[in-house]
N, C-alpha and C positions, 0 to 999 in steps of 0.2 A: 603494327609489328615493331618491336622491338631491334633497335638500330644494329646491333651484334646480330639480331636471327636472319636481318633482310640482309647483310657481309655475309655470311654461312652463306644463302640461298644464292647471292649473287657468286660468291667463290664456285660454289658446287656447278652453276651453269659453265662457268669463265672455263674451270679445269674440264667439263666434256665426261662426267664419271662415264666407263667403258661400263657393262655387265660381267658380275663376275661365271665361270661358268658353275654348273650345280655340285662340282665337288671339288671346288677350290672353298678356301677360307672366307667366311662373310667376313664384307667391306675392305678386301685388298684384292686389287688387280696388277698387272703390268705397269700402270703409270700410275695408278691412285691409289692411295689410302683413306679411308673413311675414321675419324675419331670424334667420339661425340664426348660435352661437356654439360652436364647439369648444374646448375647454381641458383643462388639469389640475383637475380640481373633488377626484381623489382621487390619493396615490400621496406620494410623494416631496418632490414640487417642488406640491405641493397649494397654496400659498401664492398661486403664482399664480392662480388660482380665484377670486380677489378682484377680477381684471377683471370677471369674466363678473357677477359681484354688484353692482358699480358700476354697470354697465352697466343691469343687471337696477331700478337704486333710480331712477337717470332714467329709465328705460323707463316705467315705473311712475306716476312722478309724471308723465308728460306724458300716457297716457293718461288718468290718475284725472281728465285738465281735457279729454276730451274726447277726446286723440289731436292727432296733426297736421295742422297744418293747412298743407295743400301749394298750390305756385303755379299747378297745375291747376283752383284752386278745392276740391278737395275735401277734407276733414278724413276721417285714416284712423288708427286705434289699430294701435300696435305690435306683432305678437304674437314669443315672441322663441323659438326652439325651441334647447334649452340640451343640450350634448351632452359628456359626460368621455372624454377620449381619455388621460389620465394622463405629458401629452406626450410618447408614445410617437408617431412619424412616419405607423407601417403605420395605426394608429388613428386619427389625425386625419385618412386620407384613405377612411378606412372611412366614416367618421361623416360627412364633407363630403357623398361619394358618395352615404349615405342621405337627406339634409339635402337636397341638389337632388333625388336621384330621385324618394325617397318621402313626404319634406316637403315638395316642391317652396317650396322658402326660394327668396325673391326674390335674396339678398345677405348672402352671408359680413361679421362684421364681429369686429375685435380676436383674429382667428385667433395663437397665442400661440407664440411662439418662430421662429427662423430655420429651423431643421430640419423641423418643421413646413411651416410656409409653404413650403417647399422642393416640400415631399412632394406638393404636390395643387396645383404652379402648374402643369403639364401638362395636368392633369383641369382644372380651373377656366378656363384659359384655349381648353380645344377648346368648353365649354359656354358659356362666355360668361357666367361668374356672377362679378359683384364680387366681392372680397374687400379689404376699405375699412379702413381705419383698423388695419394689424395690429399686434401689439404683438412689434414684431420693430424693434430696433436697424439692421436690412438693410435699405432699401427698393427695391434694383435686384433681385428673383429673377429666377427664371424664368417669369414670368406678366408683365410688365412693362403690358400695355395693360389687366390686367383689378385690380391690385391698388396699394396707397397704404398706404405706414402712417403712425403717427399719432406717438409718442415720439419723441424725438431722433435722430437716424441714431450709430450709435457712432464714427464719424467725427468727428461734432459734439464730442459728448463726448471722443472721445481728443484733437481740437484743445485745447479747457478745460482737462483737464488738464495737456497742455504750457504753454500759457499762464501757468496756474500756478508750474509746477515754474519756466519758465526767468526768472519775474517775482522768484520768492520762494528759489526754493532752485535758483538757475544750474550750478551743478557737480554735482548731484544723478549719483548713482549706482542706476539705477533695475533692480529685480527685476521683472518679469514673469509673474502667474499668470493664461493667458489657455484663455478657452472653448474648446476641439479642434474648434469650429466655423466655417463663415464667420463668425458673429459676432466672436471673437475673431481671425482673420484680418483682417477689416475693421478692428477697432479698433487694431490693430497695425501695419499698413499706414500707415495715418494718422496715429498717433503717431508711427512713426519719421519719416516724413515732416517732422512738426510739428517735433521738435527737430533736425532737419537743419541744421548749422552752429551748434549751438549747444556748451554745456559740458554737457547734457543728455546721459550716455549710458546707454544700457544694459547691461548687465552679464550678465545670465542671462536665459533665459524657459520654463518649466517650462508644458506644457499638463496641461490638467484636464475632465473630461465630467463631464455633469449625474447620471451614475449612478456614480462615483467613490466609495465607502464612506468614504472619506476623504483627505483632501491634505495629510497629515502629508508625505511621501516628498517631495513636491514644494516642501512650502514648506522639510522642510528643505535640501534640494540652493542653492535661494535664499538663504536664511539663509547659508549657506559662502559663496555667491560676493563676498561682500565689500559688497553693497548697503547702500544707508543709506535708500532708500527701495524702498515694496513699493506694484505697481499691480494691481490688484484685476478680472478681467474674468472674470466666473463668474456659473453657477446659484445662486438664492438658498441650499442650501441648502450648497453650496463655499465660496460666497464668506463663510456664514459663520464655517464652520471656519476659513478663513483669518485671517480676522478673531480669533479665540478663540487661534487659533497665535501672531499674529504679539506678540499681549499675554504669554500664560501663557510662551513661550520665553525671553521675557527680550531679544529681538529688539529692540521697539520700535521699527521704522522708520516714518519719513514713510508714510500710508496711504492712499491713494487708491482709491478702490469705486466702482465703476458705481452708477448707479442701480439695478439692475436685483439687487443683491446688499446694498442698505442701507437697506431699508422698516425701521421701525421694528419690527415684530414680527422681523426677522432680529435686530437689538441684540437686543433684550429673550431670546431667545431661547440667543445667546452670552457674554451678561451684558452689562449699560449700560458697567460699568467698564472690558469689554475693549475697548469701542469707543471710549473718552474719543480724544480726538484726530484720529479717521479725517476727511476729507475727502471729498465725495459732489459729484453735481451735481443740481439737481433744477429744474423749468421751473414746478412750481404753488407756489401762495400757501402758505406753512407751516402747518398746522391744528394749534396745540401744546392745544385743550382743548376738550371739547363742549359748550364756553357761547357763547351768540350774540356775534360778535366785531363786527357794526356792515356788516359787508363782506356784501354782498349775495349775494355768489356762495358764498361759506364757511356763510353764516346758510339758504341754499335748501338744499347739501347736509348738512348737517348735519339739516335738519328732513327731507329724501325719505330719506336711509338710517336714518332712525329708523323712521320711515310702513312701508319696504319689509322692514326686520328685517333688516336685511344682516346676514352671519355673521364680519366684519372689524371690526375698534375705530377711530374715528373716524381717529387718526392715520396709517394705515396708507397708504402713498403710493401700492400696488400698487390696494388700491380705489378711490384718489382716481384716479389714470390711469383704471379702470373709468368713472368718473361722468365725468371729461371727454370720454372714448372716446366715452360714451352721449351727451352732449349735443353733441358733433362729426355722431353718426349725425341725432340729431333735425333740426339746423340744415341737413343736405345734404337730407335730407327736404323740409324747409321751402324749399329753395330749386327743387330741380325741379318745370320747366314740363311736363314731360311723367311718367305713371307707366311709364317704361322703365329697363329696366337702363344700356343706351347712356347715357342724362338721367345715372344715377346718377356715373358714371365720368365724364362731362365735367362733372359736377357739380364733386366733391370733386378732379377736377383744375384746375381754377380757382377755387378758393376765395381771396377779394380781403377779404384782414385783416381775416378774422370772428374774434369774442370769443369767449370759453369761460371761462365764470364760475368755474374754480380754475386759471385759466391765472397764471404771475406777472405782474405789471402792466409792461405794455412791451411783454410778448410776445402776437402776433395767428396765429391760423391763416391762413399764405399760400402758394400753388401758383401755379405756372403752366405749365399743358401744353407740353409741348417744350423747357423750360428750366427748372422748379423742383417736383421731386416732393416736398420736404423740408416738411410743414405747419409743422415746429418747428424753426428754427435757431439757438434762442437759451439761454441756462445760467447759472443761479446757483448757484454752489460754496457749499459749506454746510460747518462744521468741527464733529462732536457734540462738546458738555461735559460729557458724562455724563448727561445726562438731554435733552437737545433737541438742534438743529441750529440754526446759528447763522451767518449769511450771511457770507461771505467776500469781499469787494472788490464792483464793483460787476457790473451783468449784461455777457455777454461775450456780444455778438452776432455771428453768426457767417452773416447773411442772405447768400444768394446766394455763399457760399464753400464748401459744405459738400463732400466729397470723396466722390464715390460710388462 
């Protein structure tokens, strides 16, 4: 078993779940709450798994004070039932499926990738079970009244980048390696849009899936079409081949990476050197060391994913999303008047500029039902030097414009 599912099993004993009665809300009682998480914990794309750990270190440290304390008046411990689908689609809606029927889980939370989320917005939305804070670049699917995600929409981010390119490098000649998914349809859509009338063009765009053995083929076709810059939209473990390609070829174009392919363990993994230069976008505070930094929000997480044994190294951006993910779920907790799922979902869709202590400073969690599904519209460009990331101009806010 799986070291996160045997922590679920053991938390679920530790907290004593009560039974709920037959016409109260499945998986919330008087002192518990039930939230289950589906992800990659093993396989391929295993990396991502470092949400559901994040999640798992806040989860943890807010029970160890007690649990939350909700606007009902009543204080309830989290319990969190932790499930590996190896982001394979059919699996994430296998697990979901168990998760409401035989879990009966109150509320999906940081469900992982577009594809995914795809697969179980049908089920989730004839059941009526949240699915909050996903960690999917997409946030329009096919569940629209029952799900919210929580990362920048890839709209955002392909805005930044244009930004960029037309700020810094105007005549830019841009190469394309984008996800075969709506993800990379959406960020693509939005990029071209972005440089629409500019000296910004595109040149080639080669797709790539997250089970691809390799993206030699593609980057080279890219490489031939004459580009002087490469744009980066892929699975972590594509986007880092690409990354290792675009240095070892002798290439060297302008680099720009999703977030979603330039957590630090992807470098470390391609080598630091081949990343020297790349360009990223990222929304939380930089954590470059695991010494208490003075910053309150950096110095809490830093001491819960010690307490919790999280299985990610401090810098790791994909578990820091985890731990904000988890303290985004604590705070909508905190704020519903009622324990319903309904409370949940008009919860998190009017969330009015709450904090998230590894959010970057400027940036607030803000929704508003019927006109802004987007909790994060904002981006700071980072450029690695070979050992860190290093902020690029100033934050590029992007509130109330984002392209869905």
């Amino acid at each position: 078993m799986p070291r996160m599912l045997a922590t679920a099993a053991i938390l679920a004993l530790a907290v004593g779940v009560a039974p709920a009665k037959a016409d109260e809300t499945p998986g919330i009682t008087d002192s518990t709450v039930k939230i289950g998480i589906t992800g990659p914990l093993t396989g391929p794309v295993a990396v991502v798994g470092a949400v559901a750990e994040g999640i798992r270190a806040r989860v943890e440290a807010a029970n160890s004070h007690g649990g939350v304390k909700m606007s009902d008046g009543k204080t309830r411990k989290i319990e969190l039932v932790i499930k590996d689908d190896m982001l394979d689609p059919q699996r994430t809606l296998a697990n979901v499926r168990e998760m409401v029927e035989q879990d009966k889980v109150f509320a999906l939370v940081a469900t992982a990738a577009t594809p995914n989320n795809v697969a179980i917005g049908r089920y989730i939305e004839q059941r009526k079970v949240p699915n909050v804070f996903m960690y999917s670049g997409v946030h329009k699917l096919n569940a629209p009244h029952e799900e919210i995600g929580f990362v920048p929409a890839f709209s955002t981010e392909a805005a930044s980048f244009a930004t960029y390119l037309k700020d810094n490098k105007p005549e830019a000649k841009v190469a394309l390696l984008y996800l075969n998914t709506e993800t990379g349809e959406t960020f693509m859509k939005a990029f071209d849009k972005a440089i629409d009338g500019s000296g910004v063009k595109v040149v080639d765009r080669q797709p790539v899936t997250s089970q691809d053995p390799t993206v030699e083929t593609q980057l080279t076709a890219l490489k031939a079409s004459g580009a002087d810059t490469l744009v980066i939209i892929a699975a972590p473990q594509q986007g880092g081949e690409a990354i290792r390609f675009q240095a070892e070829s002798g290439w060297k174009p302008l680099t720009l990476v999703t977030n979603l392919s330039s957590a630090y363990p992807i470098l470390q993994a391609v080598g630091l050197e081949n990343a020297k230069g790349i360009i990223t976008s990222n929304f939380l505070k930089p954590i470059v060391s695991p010494e208490k930094t003075g910053d309150a929000g950096i110095d809490q997480y830093l001491d819960d994913i010690a307490a919790a044994k999280v299985n990610f190294v401090f810098a790791n951006t994909i578990g820091q999303v985890g731990y904000a993910t988890g303290d985004a779920l604590v705070k909508a907790l905190e704020h519903m008047k009622k324990p319903t799922r309904a409370e949940l979902l008009d919860t998190v869709f009017n969330m009015q500029k709450w904090d998230d202590p590894l959010l970057l400073d400027g940036i607030k969690l803000n929704t508003k039902a019927g006109s802004d599904i987007f909790p994060i519209e904002a981006l700071q460009l980072y450029q690695f030097d070979g050992q860190k990331y290093v902020p690029v101009g100033k934050l590029l806010d992007f509130e109330g414009k984002t392209e869905e």
